[in-house]
C-alpha positions in Angstrom: 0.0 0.0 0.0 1.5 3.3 -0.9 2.7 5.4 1.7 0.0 8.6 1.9 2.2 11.2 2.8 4.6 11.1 -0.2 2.7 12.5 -3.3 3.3 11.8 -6.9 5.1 13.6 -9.5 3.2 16.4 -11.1 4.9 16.4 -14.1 3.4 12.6 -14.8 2.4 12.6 -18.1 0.1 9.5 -17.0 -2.0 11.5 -14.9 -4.4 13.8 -16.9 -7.7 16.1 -14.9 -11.0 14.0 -16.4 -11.3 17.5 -18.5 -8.2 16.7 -20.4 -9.8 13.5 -21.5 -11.7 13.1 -24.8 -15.6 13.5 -23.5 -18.3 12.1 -25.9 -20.8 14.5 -27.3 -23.6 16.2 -25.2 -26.7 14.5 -26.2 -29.6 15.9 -24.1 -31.7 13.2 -22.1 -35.1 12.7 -22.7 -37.8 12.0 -19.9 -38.9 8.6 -19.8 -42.0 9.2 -20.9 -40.8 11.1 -24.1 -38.3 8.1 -24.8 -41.4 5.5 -24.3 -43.8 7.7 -27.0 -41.3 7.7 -29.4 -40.6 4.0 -28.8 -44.2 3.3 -29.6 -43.7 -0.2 -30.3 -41.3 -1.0 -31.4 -39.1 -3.2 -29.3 -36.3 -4.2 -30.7 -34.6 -0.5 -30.9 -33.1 1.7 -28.1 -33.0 5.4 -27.7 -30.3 8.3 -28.4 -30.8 8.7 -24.1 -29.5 5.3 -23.3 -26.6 5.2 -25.8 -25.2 8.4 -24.2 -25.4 7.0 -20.6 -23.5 3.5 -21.4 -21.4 5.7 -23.4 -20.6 8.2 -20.2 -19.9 5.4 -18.2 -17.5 3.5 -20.6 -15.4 6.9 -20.4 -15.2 7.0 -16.6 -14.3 3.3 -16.6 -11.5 4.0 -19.0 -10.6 7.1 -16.7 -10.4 5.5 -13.7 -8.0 2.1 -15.3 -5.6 5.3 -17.0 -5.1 6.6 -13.4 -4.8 3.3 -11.6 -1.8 2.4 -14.0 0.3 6.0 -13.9 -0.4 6.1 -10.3 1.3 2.2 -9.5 4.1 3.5 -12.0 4.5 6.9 -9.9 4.6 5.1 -6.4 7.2 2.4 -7.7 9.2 5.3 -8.4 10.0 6.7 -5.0 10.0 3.5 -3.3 12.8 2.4 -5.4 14.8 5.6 -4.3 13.4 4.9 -0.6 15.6 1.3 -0.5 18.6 2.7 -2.7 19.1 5.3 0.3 18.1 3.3 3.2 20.8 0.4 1.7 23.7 2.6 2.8 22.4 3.1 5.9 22.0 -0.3 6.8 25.4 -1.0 6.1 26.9 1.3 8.0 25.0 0.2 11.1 27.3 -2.9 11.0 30.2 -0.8 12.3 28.4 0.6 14.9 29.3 -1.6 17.3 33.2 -1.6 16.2 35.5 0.0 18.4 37.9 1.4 16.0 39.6 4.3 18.2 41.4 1.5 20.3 42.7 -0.6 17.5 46.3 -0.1 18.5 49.2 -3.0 18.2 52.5 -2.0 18.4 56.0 -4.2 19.6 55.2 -2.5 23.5 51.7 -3.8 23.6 52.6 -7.4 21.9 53.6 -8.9 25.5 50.1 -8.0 26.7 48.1 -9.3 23.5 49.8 -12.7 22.7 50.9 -14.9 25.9 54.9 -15.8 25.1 55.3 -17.1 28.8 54.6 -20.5 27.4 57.3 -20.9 24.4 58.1 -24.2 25.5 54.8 -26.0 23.9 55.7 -27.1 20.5 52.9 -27.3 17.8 52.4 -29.6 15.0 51.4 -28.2 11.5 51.6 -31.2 9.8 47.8 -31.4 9.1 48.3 -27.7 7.3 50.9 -29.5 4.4 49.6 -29.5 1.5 49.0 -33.7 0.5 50.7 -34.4 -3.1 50.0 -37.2 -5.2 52.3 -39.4 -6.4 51.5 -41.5 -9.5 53.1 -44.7 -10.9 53.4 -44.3 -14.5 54.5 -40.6 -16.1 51.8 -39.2 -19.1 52.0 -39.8 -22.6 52.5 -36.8 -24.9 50.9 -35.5 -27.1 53.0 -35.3 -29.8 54.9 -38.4 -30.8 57.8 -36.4 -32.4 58.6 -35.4 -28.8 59.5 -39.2 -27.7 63.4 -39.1 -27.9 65.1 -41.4 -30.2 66.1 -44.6 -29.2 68.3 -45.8 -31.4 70.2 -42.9 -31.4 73.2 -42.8 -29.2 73.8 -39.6 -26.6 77.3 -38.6 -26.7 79.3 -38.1 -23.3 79.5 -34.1 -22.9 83.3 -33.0 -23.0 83.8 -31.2 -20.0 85.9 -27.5 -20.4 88.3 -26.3 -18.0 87.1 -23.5 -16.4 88.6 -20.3 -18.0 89.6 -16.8 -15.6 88.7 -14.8 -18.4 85.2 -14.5 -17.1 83.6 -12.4 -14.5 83.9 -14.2 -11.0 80.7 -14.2 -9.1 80.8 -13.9 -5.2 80.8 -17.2 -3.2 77.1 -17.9 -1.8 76.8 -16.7 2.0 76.6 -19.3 4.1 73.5 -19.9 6.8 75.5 -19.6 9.9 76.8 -16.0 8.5 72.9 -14.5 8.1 71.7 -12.0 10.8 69.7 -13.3 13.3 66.4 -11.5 12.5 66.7 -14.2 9.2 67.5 -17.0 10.9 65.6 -16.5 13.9 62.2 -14.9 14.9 62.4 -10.9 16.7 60.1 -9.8 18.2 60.9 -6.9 20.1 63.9 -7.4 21.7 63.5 -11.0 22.3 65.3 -13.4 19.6 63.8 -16.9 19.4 66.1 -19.2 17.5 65.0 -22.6 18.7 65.0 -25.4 16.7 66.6 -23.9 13.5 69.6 -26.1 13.1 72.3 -23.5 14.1 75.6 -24.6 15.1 77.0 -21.6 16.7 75.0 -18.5 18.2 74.3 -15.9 15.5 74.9 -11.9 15.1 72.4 -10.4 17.6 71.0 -7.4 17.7 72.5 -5.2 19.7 69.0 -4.5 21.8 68.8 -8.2 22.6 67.2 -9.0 25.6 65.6 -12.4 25.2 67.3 -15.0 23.7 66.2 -18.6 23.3 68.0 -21.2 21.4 67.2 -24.0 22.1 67.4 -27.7 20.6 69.9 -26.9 18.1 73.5 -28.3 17.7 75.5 -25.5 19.1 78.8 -27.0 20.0 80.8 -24.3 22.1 79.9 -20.5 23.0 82.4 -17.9 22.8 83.2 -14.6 24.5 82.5 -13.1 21.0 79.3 -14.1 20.7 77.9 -11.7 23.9 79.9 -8.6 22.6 78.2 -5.5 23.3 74.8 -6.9 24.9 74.6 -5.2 27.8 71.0 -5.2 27.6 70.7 -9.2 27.8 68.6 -10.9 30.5 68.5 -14.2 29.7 70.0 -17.0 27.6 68.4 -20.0 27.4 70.6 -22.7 25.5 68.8 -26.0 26.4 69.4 -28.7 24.8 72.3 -28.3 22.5 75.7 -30.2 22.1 77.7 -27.3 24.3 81.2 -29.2 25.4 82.3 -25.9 26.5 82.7 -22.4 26.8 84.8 -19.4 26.9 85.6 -18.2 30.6 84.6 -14.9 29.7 81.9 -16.0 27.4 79.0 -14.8 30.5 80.5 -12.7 32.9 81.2 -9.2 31.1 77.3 -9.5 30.0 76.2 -6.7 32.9 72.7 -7.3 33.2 72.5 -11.3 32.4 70.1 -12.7 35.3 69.2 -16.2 33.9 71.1 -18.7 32.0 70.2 -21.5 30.9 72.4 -24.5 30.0 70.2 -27.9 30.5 71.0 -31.0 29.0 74.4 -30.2 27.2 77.6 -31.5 27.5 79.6 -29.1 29.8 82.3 -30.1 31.8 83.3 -26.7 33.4 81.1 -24.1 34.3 82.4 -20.4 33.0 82.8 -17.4 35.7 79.3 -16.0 36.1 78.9 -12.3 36.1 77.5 -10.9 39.9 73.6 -10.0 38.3 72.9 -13.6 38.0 69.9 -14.6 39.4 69.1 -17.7 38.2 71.8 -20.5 36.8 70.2 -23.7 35.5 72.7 -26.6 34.4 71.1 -29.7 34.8 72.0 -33.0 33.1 75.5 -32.1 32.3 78.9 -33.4 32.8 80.6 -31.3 35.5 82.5 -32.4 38.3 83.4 -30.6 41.2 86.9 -29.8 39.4 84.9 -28.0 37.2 83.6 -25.5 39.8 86.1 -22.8 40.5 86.7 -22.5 44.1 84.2 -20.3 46.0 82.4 -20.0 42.4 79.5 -18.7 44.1 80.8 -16.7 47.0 80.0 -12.9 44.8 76.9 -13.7 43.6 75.1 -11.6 46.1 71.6 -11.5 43.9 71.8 -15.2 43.2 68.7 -16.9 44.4 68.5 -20.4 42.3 71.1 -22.7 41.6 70.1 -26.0 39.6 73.1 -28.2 39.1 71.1 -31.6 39.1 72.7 -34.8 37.1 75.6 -34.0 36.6 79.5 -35.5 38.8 79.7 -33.1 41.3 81.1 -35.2 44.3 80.6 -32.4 47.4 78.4 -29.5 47.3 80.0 -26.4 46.5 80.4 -24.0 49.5 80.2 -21.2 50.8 76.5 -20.1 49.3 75.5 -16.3 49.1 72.9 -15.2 51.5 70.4 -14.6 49.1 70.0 -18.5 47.4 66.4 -19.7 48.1 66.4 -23.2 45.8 69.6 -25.4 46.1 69.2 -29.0 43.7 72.0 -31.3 43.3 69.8 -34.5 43.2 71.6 -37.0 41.6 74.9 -36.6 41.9 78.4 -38.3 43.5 77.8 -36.4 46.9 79.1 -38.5 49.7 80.0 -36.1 53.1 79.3 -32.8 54.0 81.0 -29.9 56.0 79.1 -28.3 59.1 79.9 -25.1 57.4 78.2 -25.8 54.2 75.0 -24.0 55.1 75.3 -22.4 58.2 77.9 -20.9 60.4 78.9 -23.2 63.4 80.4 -20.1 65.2 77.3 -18.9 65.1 74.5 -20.5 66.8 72.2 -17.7 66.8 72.0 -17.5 62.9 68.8 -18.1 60.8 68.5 -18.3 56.8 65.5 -18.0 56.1 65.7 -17.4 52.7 67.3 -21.0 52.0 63.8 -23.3 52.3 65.0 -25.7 49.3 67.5 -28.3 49.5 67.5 -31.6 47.0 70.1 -34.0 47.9 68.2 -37.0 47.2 69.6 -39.1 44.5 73.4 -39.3 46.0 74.7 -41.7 47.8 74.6 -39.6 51.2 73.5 -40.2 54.6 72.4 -37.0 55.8 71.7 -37.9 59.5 75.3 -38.4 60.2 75.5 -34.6 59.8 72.8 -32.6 62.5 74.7 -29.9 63.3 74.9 -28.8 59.7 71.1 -27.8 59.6 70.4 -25.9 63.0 70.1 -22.6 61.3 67.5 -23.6 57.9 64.1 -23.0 58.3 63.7 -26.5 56.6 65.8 -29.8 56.5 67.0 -30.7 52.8 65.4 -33.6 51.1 67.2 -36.8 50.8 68.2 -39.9 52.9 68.2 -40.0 56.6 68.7 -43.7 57.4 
């Protein structure tokens, strides 16, 4: 039904006033009684009067279809227009709900969007390869003038000796000699290189903070390698084929507070620079001749040590104030000094800071020692019997 209050063009040419329409010629109407004396009697004819009232009312019928038709046509019109305009509003009403203004991800506000606390997991995208085909027998050709020639015999190329006249082109750079940002993920200044078959640590950035570079086959690290990174945190090497490292390779990094070296192959531990916090070495191969003496005396900030599987055969001594989490589980521990934890001179001391002790796993009897635990808020674990 058409919508009242919008009116239809003027300008129409459908819609005419019922005077601009043809009208039929005036005929006067008789009276009745005048048409029935000129009737008389015969029956079988009508009057002039009658023929101009079916003739008057043909010409309104008419009228009235005329107008019906130009009037549908003029109401299609503007409800076509009606839908073209409303269609842009619609769409835009989509985006209402959009917040637009706060659309804002930059390398600061990565850390906050995306969880990378959990690097560790690793994910299979196996079921994203693409699957090929492969077929038994290759495809004809087309065109039998391309099938070689059998009967001919190939003859055996003659090969040239290479001529210096020509240009020399410049040997291909190897992988190991790409920057790190090609071999390796950045984001920020965190460098993930784990699991990309390096066999040395690459060029870093020199805004390194993170670095992660694990399960590759790193053989050795060297004091060259940490140049200049005075922003670097942490260095986590896990599980590589490390067999050593340069004394200095760690200890002129300034603001290094964890590394770590689990499952390698280290028989030494380097010198450790005094902001360590953290030092995780598990599952290596280092003896107690490969501790310096008093290796941990400095460390003032140190506050986790980790040196679990591995040949240590006593436990290194003396420990900074500040360790909370001792573990050497597992190794070829036998005796213990009184002095290894607290001070017997000093009956009155407490460390409270020192609540975790593993020593289970080695082949000694801690209750033959009781005076060497008065002053932890916590016995170590391990066997009493």
């Amino acid at each position: 039904m058409p919508d009242p209050s919008v009116q239809p063009p003027s300008s129409s040419p459908c819609i005419k006033s019922p005077a601009a329409l043809p009208q039929p010629a005036h005929q006067p109407v008789e009276p009745s009684g005048a048409l029935a004396r000129r009737g008389g009697g015969d029956g079988g004819s009508q009057s002039p009067g009658a023929v101009t009232l079916a003739g008057g009312r043909m010409w309104s019928l008419a009228w009235l279809g005329m107008a019906s038709l130009c009037l549908g046509a003029a109401w299609a019109m503007p409800v076509k227009e009606r839908r073209k305009a409303e269609k842009p509003k619609a769409d835009l009403a989509l985006y209402e709900n959009l917040d637009l203004d706060n659309y804002d991800l930059t390398l600061d506000s990565y850390g906050e969007i995306l969880d990378l606390s959990n690097y560790e997991e690793l994910y299979d995208y196996g079921d994203l390869a693409p699957k090929i085909e492969v077929g038994t027998l290759a495809p004809r050709p087309k065109d039998p003038e391309t099938l070689p020639d059998l009967g001919a015999t190939a003859e055996t190329p003659k090969l040239q000796p290479p001529s210096t006249a020509g240009p020399i082109h410049p040997a291909p750079i190897p992988v190991q000699g790409l920057p790190s940002c090609l071999l390796c993920l950045c984001i920020g200044t965190s460098v993930y290189c784990d699991d990309a078959d390096l066999e040395h640590i690459p060029a870093l950035p020199p805004e390194t903070t993170y670095l992660y570079a694990r399960f590759n086959r790193i053989g050795a690290v060297r004091a060259a390698d940490f140049t200049g990174l005075e922003k670097l945190k942490r260095i986590d090497l896990s599980s590589n084929s490390i067999s050593w490292a340069d004394v200095d390779a760690f200890r002129r990094l300034p603001s290094l507070q964890e590394l770590i070296l689990p499952e390698n192959r280290l028989t030494a531990l380097p010198e450790l620079p005094r902001s360590i916090v953290r030092l995780d070495a598990r599952l290596n191969r280092i003896p107690s001749a490969g501790l310096r003496p008093e290796a941990f005396r400095d460390l003032k900030q140190l506050q986790f040590l980790h040196l679990s599987d591995n040949q240590l055969d006593f436990i290194p001594a003396p420990l900074p104030e500040s360790l909370r989490s001792l573990h050497l589980q597992n190794n070829n521990i036998r005796t213990m000094h009184e002095d290894t934890f607290c001070d017997s001179q000093d009956h009155s001391q407490v460390r409270r800071a020192l609540e975790d002790i593993r020593l289970d796993g080695n082949p000694i009897n801690l209750s033959l020692f009781p005076d060497a635990y008065f002053c932890l808020p916590r016995l170590p674990t391990g066997r009493f019997s």
